[in-house]
N, C-alpha and C positions, 0 to 999 in steps of 0.2 A: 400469577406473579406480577406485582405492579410497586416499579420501583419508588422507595420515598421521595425521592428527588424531583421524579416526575410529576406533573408536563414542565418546571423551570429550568431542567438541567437542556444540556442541548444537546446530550447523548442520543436517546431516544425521541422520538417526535410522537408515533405512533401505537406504543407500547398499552394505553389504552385498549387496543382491540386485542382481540382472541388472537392465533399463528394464523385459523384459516380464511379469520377477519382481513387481515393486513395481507395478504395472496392475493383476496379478492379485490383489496382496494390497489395495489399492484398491476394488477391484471388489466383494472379499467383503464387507470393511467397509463400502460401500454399500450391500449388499444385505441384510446384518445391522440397517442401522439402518430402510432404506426398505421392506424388504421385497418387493422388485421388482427385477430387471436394470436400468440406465439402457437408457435409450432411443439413446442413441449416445457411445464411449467417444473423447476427442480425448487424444489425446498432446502433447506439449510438441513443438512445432518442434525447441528445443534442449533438451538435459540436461544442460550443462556452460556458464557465463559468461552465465545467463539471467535472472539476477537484474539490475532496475537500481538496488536502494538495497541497501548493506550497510550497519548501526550495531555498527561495533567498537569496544568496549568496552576503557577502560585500566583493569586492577589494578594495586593496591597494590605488585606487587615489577616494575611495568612490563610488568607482560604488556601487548601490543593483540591483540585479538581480539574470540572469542565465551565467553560465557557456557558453561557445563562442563551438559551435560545435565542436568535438575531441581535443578541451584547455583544458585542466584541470587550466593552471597557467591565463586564457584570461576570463575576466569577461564583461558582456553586461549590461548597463546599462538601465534598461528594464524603460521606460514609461509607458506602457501600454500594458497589457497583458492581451489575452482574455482566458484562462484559466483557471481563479479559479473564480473571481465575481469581478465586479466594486470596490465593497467593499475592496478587497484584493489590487487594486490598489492602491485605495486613501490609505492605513495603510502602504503599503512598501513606496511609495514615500513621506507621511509625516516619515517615521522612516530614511528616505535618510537623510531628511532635518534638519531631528533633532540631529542626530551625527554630521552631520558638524557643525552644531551652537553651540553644547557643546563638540567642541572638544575631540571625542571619536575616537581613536586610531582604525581604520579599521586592520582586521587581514590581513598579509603577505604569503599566500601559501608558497612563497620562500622560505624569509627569515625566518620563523615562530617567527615574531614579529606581536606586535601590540593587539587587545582588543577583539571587535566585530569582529562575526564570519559570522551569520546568523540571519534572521527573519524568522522563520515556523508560518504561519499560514494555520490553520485546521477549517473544516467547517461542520457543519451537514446540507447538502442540504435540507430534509426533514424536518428538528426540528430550523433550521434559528439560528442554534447558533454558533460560534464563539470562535476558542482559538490562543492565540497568544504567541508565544514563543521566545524572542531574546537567543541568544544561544552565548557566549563570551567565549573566555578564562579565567583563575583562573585571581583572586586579593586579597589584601591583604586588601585591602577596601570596602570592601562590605556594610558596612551600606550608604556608601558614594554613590555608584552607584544603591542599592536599590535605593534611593531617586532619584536620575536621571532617573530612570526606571518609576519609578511613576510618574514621570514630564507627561515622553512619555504616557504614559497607559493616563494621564488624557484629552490629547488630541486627544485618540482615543475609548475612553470607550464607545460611543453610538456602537460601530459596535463591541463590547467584548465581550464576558462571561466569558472568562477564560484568564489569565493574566499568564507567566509564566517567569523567568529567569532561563536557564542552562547553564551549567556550562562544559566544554569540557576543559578538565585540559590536553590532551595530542598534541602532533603535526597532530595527525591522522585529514585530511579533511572533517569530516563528520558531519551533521547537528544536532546531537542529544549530549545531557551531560549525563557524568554519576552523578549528583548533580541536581534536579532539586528544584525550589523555587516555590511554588507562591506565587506572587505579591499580586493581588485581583480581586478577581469575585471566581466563580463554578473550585470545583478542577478539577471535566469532562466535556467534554461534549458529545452531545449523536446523535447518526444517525438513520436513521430508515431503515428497510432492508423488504418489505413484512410487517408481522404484529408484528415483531421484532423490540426492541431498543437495540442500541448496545453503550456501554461508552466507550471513546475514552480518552488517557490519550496521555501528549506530545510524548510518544516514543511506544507507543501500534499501532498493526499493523491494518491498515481498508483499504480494496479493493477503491483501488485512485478514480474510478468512481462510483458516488454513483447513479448512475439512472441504470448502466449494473452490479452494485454489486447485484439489486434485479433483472434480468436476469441469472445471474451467478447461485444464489442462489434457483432459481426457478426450472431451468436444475439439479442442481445436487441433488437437491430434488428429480426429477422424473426420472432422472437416476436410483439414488441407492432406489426408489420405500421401502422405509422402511416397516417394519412389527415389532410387539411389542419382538419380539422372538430373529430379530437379534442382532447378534454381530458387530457392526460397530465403524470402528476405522477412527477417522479424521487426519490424517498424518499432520504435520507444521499447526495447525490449526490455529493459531493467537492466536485470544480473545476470540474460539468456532464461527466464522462466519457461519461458516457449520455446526457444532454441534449442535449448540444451537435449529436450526429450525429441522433437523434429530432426536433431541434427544424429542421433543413432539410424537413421531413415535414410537417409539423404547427403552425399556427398558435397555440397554447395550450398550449405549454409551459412546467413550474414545477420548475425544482431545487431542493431543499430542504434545508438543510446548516447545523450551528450553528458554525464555523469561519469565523472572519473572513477568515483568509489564503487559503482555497479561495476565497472570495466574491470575493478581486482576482484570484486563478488567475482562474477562470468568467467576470469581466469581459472580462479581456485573452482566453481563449480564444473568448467569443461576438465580440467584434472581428478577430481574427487569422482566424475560420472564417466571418466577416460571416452569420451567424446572428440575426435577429433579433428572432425569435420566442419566443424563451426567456428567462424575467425570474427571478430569486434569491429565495428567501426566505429571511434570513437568522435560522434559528432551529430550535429544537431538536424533529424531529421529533413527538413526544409533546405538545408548546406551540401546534401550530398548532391553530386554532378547527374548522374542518374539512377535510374534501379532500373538495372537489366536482371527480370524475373519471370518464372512462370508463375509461379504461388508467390500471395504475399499476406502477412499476417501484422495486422496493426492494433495496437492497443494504446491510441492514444491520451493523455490527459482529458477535463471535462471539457477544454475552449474544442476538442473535435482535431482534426485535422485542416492544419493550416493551407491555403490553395496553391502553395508551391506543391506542396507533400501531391494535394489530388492532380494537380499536373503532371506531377513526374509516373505517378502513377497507370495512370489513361497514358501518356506517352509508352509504358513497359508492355502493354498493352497482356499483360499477366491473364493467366486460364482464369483463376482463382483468386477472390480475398476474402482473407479472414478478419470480421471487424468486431474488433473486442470493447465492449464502453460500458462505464459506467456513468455516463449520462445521455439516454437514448433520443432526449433533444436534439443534440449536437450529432449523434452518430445517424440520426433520421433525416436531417440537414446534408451530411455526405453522401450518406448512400442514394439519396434522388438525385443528386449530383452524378455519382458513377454511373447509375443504372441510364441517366438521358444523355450523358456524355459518352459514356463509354460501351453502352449497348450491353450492358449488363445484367444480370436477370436475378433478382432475390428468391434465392433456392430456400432458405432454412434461415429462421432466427428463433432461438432460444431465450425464455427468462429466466436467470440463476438468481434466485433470492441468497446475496451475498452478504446484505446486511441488515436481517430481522430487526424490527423494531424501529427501525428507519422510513424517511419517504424514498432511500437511493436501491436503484434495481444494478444487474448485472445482465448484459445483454449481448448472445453471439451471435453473428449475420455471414451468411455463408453467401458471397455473390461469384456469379461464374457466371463463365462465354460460353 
């Protein structure tokens, strides 16, 4: 299978090679940064419609799609993408079809003119539901483009649950508003993770593969081997993805996340998993006073962990951490950091192929005293 799009769209990079081609070239590249074979190699369940958030992008001459490889300002006008689901295809290319027919102004990276921005739609692979998010700049018309909005929803409503308009009132390129509407259907909707449901809102964070999100989940379960005693702390947790399943174990659980919208996700998930051991902190990693922990489990973004976070850390002077990244530069960068500071010993790291067809890996790092 070798998408039309391919090599100009900037979905896939490496979709050219065979599944066991792209492992192997995986593999090297771990080993170039880590120095070491992984300790065990997981392949993707699926290679093909594994994705559950796509953010396609509208240019300026009405492309929807992706982004054109290292373009930021070059847009691909995607047909058919194997990705996120069949479904996801027929909703972005009737939503192509339907801005041009009611003349809806596509946004300008350039010039920052113009209307619509993006279509995000989001998926629960497990739970078969559906949310859809057009994403435009501000208007002073709003009743007027609700109503256009609803046009589009009515012509896609069989493959919906959740309906949304936001709202991105600055020049900043990014697929999310700080304004969000819904339209109609379910304000969330929901993924399953192991024996876990998790609610998903337009801007709330969910591990993009939902078939290696319950791999993910499973490993750092048996990594940080909970007990009702410990002290465990979930570093950037999201919505408690980690948490939530840690915190049935373990009396003293802390998710830790500077996102207000994860903070209602982690609510409504500690209620819907009747979990009740686990309490929010709602603030920005590097900002907390300390982490008094035995186990601590981090999954930071790609910059790695900022050197307050490894401070307070080597200060908790914790049995166990658990280091979740998906970019093993940066996570390869800390952990020489832990291991010479804090006398720490690299027990296990795992390669979870998270996103086929890509150069980006998924990587667990088990360090303990």
């Amino acid at each position: 299978m070798l998408c039309k799009h391919f090599p100009k769209c900037g979905g896939c990079q490496i979709q050219n090679l065979s599944y066991n081609e792209q492992i192997e070239y995986k593999i090297k590249k771990f080993v170039d940064i880590f120095k070491r074979e992984p300790d065990e190699v997981i392949k993707s369940p699926k290679t093909i419609y594994y994705r559950n958030r796509m953010d396609y992008a509208v240019g300026p001459k009405y492309e929807v799609g992706l982004k054109e490889y290292g373009k930021w300002y070059s847009y691909v006008n995607i047909e058919e993408c194997f990705l996120q689901s069949q479904e996801s295809n027929i909703i972005r290319n009737k939503f192509r079809e339907f801005i041009i027919n009611k003349n809806l102004k596509p946004w300008d990276t350039r010039n920052y003119t113009g209307f619509v921005r993006y279509i995000v739609i989001r998926e629960g692979k497990f739970t078969n539901e559906r949310m859809v998010n057009i994403v435009t700049y501000k208007t002073d018309n709003f009743e007027y483009y609700k109503n256009i909005f609803l046009e589009f929803y009515n012509e896609i409503k069989n493959y919906v649950n959740s309906f949304y308009w936001s709202i991105n009132d600055t020049i900043s390129d990014v697929s999310y508003g700080n304004i969000n509407y819904l339209l109609s259907g379910e304000k969330y909707i929901k993924e399953k993770a192991l024996d876990n449901l998790y609610y998903i809102s337009p801007n709330s964070f969910y591990q993009p593969n939902s078939y290696t999100a319950e791999i993910l989940l499973k490993y750092v379960k048996e990594f940080t081997n909970p007990n009702e005693n410990d002290i465990i702390y979930d570093l950037y947790s999201g919505s408690g993805f980690y948490a939530i399943e840690i915190g049935k174990y373990s009396n003293y659980v802390y998710a830790v996340d500077n996102n207000k919208e994860n903070f209602e996700m982690f609510n409504l998930n500690k209620k819907i998993n009747n979990v009740k051991s686990v309490k929010f902190l709602l603030s920005n990693v590097e900002d907390l006073e300390k982490i008094n922990a035995d186990k601590i489990i981090v999954d930071p973004p790609r910059p790695g962990l900022h050197k307050k976070v490894i401070k307070k850390i080597l200060e908790s002077n914790a049995r166990k951490i658990i280091y979740v990244s998906c970019y093993p530069e940066t996570q390869k960068r800390d952990i020489d950091i832990l291991i010479n500071k804090g006398n720490y010993k690299l027990e296990n790291i795992i390669f979870i192929d998270q996103f086929p067809h890509t150069y980006h890996m998924e990587t667990i790092a088990l360090l303990s005293k």
